[in-house]
PQR file with spaces between the fields and no chain letter, atoms N, CA, C, O and H, PARSE charges and radii, in Angstrom:
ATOM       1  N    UNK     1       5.634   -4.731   19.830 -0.4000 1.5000
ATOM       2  CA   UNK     1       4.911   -3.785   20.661 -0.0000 2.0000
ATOM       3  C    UNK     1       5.031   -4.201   22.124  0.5500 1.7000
ATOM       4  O    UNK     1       5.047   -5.384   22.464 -0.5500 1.4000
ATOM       5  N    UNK     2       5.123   -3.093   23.045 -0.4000 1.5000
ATOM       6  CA   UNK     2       5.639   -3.548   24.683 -0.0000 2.0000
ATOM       7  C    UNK     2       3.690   -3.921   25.178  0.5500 1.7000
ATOM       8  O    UNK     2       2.716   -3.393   24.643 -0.5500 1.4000
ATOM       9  H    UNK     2       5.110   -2.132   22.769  0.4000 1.0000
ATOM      10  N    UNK     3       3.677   -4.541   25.857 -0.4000 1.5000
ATOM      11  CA   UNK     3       2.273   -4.725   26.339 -0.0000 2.0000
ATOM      12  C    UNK     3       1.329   -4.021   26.942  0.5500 1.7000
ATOM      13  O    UNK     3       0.188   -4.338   27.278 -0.5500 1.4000
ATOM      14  H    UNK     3       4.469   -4.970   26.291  0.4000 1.0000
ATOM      15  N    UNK     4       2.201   -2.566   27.095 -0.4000 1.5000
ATOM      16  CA   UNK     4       1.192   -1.431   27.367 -0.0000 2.0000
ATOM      17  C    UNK     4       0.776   -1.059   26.021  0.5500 1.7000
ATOM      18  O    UNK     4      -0.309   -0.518   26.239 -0.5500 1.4000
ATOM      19  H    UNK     4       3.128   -2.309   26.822  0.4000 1.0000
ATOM      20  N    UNK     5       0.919   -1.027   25.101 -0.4000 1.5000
ATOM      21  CA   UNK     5       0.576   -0.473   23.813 -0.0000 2.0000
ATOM      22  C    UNK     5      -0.162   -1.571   23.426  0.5500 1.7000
ATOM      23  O    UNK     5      -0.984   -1.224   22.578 -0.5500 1.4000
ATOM      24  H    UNK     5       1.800   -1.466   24.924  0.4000 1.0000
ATOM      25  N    UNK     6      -0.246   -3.199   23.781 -0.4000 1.5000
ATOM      26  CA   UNK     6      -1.104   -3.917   23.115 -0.0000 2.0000
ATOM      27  C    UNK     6      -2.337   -3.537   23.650  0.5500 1.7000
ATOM      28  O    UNK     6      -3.390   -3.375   23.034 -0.5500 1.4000
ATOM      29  H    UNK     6       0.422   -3.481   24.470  0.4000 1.0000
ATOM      30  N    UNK     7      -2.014   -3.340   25.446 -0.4000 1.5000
ATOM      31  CA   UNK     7      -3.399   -3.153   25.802 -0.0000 2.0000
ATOM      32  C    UNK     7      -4.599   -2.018   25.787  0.5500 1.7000
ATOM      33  O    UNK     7      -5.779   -2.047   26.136 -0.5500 1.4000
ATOM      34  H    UNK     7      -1.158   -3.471   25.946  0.4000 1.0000
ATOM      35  N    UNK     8      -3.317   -0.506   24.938 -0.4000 1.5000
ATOM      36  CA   UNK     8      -4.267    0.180   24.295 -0.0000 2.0000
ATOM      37  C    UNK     8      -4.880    0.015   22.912  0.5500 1.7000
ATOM      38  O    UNK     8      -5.872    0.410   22.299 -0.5500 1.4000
ATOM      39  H    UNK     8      -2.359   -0.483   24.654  0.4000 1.0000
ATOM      40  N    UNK     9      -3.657   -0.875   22.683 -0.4000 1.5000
ATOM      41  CA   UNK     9      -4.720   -1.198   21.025 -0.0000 2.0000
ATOM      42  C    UNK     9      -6.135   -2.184   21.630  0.5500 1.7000
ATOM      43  O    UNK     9      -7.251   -2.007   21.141 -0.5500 1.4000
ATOM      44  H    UNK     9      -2.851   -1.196   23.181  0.4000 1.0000
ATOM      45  N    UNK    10      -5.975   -2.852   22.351 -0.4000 1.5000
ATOM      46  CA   UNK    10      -6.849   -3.733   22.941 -0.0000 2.0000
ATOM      47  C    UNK    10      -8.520   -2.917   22.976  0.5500 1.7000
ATOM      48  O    UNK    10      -9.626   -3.154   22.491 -0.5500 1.4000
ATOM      49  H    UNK    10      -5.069   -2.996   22.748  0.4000 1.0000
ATOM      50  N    UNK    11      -7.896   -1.845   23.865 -0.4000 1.5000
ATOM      51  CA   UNK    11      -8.583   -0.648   24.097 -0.0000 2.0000
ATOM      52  C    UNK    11      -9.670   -0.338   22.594  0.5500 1.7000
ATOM      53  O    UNK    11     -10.863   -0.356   22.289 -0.5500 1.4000
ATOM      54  H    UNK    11      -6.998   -1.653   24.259  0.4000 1.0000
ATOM      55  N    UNK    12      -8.799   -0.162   22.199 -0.4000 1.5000
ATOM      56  CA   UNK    12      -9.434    1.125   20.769 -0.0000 2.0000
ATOM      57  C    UNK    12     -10.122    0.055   20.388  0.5500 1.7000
ATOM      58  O    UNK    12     -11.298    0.142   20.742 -0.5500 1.4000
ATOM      59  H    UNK    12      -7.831   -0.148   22.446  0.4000 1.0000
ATOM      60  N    UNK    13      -9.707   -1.533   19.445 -0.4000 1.5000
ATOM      61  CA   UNK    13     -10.510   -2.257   19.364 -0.0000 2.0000
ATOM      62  C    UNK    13     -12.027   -2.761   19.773  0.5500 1.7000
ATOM      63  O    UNK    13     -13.137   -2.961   19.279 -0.5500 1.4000
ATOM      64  H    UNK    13      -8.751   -1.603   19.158  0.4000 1.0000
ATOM      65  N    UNK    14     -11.452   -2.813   20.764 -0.4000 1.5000
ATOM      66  CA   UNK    14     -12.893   -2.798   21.610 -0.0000 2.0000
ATOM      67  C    UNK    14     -13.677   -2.022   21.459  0.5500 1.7000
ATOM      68  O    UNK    14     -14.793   -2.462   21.180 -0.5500 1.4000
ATOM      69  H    UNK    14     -10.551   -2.651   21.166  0.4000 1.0000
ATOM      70  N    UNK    15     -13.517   -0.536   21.558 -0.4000 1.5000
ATOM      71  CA   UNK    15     -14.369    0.240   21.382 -0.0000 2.0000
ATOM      72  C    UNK    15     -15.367    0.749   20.186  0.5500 1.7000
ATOM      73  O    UNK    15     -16.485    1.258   20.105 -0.5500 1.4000
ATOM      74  H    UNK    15     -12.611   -0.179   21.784  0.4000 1.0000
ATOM      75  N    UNK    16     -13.863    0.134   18.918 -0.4000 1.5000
ATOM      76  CA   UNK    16     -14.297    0.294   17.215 -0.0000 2.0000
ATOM      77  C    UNK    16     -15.450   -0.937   17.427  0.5500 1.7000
ATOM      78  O    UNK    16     -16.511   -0.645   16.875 -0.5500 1.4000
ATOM      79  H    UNK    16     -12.955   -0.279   18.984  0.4000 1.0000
ATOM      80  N    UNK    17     -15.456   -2.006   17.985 -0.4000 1.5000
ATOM      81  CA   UNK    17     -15.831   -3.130   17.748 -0.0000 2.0000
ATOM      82  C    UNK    17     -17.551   -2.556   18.637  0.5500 1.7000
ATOM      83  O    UNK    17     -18.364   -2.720   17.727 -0.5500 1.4000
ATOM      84  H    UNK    17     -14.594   -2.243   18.433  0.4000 1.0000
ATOM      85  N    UNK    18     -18.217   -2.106   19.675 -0.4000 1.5000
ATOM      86  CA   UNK    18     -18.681   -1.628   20.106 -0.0000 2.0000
ATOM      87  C    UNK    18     -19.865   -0.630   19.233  0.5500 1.7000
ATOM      88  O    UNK    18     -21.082   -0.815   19.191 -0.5500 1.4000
ATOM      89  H    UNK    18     -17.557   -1.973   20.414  0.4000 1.0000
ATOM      90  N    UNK    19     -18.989    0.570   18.508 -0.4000 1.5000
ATOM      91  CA   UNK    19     -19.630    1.166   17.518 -0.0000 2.0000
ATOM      92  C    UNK    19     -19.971    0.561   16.571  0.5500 1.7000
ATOM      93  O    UNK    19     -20.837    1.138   15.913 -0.5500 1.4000
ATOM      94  H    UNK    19     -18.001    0.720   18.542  0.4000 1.0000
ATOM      95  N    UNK    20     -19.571   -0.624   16.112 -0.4000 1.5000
ATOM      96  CA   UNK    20     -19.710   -1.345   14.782 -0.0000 2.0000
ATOM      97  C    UNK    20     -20.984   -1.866   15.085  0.5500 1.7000
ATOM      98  O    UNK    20     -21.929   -1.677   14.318 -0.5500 1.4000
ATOM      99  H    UNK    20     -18.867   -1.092   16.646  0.4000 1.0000
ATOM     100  N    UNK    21     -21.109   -2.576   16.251 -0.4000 1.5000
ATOM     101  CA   UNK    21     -22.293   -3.138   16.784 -0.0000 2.0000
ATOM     102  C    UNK    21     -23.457   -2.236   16.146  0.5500 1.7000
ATOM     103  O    UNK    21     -24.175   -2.362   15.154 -0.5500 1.4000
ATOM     104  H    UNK    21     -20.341   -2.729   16.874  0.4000 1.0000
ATOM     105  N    UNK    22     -23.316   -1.193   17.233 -0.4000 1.5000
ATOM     106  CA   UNK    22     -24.246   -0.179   17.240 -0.0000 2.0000
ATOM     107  C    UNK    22     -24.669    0.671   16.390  0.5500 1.7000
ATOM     108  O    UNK    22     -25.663    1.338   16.676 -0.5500 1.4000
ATOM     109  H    UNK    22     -22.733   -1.090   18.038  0.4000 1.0000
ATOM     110  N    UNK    23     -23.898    0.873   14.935 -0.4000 1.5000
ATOM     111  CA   UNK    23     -24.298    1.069   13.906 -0.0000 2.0000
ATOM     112  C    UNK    23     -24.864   -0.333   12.926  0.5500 1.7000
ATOM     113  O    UNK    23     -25.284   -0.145   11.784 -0.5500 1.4000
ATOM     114  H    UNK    23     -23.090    0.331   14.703  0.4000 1.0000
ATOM     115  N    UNK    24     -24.823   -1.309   13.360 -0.4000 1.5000
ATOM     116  CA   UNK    24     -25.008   -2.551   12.794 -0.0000 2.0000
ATOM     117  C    UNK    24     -26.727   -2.849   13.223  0.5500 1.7000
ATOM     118  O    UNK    24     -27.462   -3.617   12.602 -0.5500 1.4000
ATOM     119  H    UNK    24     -24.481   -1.462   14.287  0.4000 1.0000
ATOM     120  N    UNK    25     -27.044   -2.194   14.191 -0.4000 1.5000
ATOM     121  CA   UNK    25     -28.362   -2.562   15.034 -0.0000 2.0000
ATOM     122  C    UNK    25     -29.054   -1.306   14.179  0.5500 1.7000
ATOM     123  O    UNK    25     -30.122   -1.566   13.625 -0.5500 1.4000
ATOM     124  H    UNK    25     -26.448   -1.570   14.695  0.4000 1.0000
ATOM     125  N    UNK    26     -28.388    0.346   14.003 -0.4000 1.5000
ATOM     126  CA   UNK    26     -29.662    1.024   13.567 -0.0000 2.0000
ATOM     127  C    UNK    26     -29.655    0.908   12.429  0.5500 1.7000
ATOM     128  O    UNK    26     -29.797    1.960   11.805 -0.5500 1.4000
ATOM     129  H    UNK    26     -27.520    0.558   14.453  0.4000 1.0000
ATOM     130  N    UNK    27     -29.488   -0.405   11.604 -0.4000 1.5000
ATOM     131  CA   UNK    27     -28.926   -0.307   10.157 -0.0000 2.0000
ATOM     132  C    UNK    27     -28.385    0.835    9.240  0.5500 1.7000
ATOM     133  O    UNK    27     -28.961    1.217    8.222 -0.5500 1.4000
ATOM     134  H    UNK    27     -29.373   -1.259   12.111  0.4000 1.0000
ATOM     135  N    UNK    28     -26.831    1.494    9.878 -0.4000 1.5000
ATOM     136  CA   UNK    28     -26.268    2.225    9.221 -0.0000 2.0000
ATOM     137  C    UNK    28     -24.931    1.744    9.161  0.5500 1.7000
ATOM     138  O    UNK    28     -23.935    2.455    9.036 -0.5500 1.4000
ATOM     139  H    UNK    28     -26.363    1.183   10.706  0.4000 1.0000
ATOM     140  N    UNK    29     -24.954    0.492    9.255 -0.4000 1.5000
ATOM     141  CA   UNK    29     -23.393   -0.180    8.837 -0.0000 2.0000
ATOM     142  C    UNK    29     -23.212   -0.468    7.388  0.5500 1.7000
ATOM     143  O    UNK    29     -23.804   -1.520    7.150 -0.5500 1.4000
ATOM     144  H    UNK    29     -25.764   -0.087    9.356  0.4000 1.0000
ATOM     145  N    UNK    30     -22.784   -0.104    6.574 -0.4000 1.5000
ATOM     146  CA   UNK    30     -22.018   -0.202    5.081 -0.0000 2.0000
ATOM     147  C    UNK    30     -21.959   -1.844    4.814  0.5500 1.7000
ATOM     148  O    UNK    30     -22.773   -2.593    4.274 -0.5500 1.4000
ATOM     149  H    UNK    30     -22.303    0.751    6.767  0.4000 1.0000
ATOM     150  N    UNK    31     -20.426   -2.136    5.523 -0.4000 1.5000
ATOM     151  CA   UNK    31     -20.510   -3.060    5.262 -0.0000 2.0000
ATOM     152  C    UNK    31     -20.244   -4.278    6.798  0.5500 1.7000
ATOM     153  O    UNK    31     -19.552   -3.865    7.729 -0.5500 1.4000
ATOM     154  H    UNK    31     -19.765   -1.527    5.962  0.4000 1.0000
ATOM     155  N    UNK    32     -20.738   -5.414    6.853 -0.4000 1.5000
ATOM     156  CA   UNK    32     -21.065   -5.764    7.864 -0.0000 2.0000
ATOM     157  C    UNK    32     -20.096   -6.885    8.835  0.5500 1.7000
ATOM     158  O    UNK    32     -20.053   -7.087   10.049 -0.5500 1.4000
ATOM     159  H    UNK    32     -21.300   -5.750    6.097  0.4000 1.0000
ATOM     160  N    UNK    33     -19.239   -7.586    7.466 -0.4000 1.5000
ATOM     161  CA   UNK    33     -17.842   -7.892    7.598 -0.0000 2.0000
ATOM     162  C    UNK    33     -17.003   -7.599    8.045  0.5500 1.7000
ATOM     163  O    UNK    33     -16.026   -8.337    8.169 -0.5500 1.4000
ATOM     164  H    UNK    33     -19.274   -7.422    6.481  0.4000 1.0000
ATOM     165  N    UNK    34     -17.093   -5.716    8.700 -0.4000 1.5000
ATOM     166  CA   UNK    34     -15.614   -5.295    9.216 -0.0000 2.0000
ATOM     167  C    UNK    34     -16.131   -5.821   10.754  0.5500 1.7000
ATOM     168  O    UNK    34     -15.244   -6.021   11.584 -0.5500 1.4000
ATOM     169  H    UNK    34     -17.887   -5.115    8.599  0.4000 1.0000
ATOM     170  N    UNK    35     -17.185   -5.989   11.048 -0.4000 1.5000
ATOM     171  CA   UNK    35     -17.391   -6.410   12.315 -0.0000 2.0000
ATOM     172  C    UNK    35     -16.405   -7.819   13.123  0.5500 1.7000
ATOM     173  O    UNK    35     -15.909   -7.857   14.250 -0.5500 1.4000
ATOM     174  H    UNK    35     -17.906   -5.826   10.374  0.4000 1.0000
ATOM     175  N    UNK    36     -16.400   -8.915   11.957 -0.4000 1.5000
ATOM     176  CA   UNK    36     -15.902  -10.186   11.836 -0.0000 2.0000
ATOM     177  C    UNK    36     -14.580   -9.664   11.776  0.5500 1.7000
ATOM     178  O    UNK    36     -13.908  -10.494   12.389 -0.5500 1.4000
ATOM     179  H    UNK    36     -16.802   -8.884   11.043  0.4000 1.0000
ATOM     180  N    UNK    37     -13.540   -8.404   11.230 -0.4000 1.5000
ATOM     181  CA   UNK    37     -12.137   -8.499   11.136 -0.0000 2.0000
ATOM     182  C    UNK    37     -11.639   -8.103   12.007  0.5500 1.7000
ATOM     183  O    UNK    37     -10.475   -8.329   12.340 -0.5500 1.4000
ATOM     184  H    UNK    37     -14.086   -7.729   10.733  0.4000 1.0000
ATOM     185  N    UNK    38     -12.757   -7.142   12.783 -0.4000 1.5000
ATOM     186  CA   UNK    38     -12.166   -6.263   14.920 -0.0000 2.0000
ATOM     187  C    UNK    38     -12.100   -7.781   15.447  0.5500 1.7000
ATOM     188  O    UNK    38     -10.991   -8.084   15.889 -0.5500 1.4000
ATOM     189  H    UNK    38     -13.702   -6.958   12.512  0.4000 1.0000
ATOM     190  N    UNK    39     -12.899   -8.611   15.478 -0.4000 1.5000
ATOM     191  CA   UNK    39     -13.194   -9.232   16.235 -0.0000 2.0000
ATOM     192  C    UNK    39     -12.110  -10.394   16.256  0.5500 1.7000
ATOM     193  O    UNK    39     -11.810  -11.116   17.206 -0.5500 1.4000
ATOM     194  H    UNK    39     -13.800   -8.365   15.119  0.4000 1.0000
ATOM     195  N    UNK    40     -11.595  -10.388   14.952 -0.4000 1.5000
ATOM     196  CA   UNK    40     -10.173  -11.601   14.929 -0.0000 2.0000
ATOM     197  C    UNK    40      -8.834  -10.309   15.080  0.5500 1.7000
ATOM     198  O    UNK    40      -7.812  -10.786   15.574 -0.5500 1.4000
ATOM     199  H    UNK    40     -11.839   -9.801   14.180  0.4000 1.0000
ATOM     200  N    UNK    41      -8.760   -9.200   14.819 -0.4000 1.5000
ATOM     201  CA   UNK    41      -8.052   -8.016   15.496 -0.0000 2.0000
ATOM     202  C    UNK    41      -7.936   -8.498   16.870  0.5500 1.7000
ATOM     203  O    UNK    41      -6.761   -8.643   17.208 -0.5500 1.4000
ATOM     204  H    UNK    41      -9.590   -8.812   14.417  0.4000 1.0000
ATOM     205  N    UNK    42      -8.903   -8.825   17.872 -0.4000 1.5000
ATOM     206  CA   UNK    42      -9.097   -8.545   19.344 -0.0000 2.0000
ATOM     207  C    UNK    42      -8.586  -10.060   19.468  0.5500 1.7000
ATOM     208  O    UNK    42      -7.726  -10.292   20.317 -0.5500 1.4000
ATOM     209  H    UNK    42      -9.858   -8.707   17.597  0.4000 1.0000
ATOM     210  N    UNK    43      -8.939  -10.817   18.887 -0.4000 1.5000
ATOM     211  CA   UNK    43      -8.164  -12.092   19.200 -0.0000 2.0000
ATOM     212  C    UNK    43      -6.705  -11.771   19.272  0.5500 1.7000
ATOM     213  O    UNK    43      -6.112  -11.530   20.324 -0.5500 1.4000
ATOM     214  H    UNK    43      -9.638  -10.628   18.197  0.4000 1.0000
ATOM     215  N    UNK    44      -6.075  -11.787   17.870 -0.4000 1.5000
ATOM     216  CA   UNK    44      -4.925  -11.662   18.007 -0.0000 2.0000
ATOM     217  C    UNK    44      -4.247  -10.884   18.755  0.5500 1.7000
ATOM     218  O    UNK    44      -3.130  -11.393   18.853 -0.5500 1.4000
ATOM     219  H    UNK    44      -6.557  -11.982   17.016  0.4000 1.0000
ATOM     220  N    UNK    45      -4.303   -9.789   19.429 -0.4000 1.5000
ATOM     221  CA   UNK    45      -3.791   -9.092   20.021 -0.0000 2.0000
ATOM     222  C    UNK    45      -4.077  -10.031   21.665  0.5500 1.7000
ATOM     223  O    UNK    45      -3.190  -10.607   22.295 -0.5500 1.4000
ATOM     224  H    UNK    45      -5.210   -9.376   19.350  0.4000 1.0000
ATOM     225  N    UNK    46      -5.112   -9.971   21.938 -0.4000 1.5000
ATOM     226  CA   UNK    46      -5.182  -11.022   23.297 -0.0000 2.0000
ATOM     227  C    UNK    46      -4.617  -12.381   23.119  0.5500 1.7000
ATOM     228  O    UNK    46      -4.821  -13.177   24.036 -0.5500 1.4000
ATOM     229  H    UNK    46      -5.832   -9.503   21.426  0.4000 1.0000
ATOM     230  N    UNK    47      -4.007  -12.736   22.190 -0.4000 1.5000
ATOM     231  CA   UNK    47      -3.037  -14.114   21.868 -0.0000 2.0000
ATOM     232  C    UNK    47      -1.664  -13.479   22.514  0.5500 1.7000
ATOM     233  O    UNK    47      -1.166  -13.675   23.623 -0.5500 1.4000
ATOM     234  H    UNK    47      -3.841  -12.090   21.445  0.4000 1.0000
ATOM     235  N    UNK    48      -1.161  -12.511   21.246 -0.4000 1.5000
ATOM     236  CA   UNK    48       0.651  -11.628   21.647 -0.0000 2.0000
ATOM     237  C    UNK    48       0.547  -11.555   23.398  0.5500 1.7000
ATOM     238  O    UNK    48       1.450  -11.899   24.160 -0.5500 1.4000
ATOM     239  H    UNK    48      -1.565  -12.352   20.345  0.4000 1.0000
ATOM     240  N    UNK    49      -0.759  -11.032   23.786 -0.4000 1.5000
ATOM     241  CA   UNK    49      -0.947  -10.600   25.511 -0.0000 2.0000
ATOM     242  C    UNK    49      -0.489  -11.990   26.228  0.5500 1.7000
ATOM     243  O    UNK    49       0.340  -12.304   27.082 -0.5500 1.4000
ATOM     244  H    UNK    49      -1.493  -10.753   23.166  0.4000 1.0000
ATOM     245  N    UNK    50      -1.266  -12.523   25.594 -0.4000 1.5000
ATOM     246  CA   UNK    50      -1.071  -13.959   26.276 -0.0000 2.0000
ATOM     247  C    UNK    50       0.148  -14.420   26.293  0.5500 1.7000
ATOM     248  O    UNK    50       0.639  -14.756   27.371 -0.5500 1.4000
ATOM     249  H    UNK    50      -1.939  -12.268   24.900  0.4000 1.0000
ATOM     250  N    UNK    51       0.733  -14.506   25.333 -0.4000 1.5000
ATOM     251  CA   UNK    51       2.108  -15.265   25.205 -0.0000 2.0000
ATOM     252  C    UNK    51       3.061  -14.444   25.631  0.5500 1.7000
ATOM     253  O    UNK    51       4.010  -14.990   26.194 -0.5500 1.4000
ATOM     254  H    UNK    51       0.335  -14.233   24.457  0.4000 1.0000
ATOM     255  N    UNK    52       3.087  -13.015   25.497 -0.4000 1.5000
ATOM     256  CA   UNK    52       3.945  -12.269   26.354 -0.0000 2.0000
ATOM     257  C    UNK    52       4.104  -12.535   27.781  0.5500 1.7000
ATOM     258  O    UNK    52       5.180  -12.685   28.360 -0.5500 1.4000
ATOM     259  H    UNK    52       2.316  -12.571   25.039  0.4000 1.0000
ATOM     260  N    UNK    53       2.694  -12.588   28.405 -0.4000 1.5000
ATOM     261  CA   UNK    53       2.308  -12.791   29.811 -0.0000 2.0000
ATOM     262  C    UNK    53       3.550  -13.964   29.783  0.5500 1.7000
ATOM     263  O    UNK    53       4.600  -13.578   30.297 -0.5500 1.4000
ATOM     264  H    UNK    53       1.819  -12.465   27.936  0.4000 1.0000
ATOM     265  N    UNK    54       3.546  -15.188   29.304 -0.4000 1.5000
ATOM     266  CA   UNK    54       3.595  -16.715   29.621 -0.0000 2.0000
ATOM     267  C    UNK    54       4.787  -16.687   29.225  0.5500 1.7000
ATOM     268  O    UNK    54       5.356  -17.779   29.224 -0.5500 1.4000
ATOM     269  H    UNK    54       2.694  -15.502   28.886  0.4000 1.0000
ATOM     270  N    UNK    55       5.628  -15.401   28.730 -0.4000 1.5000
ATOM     271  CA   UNK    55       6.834  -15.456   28.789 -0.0000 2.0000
ATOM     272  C    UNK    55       7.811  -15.320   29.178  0.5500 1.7000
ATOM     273  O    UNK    55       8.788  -15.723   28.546 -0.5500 1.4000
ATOM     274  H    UNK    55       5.166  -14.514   28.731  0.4000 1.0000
């Protein structure tokens, strides 16, 4: 992926990760784990950023 596309996935992440919250607070989150898999999602993608950058 070219690093404009990481940084819209970056994008969307963030934002899924955001709603997850916020359905997590009015207790209408299912299940509470997908919170923990955006959140290593957003890592990895800010890792590829990184190492692209440093490349």
């Amino acid at each position: 992926m070219t690093p404009e596309e990481l940084d819209n996935k970056l994008k969307e992440l963030k934002g899924e990760l955001f709603n997850l919250r916020f359905q997590h607070a009015i207790n209408q989150l299912d299940n509470p784990h997908k919170i923990e898999a955006v959140k290593k999602d957003i890592a990895r993608v800010m890792t590829i950023l990184c190492e692209k950058k440093n490349a």
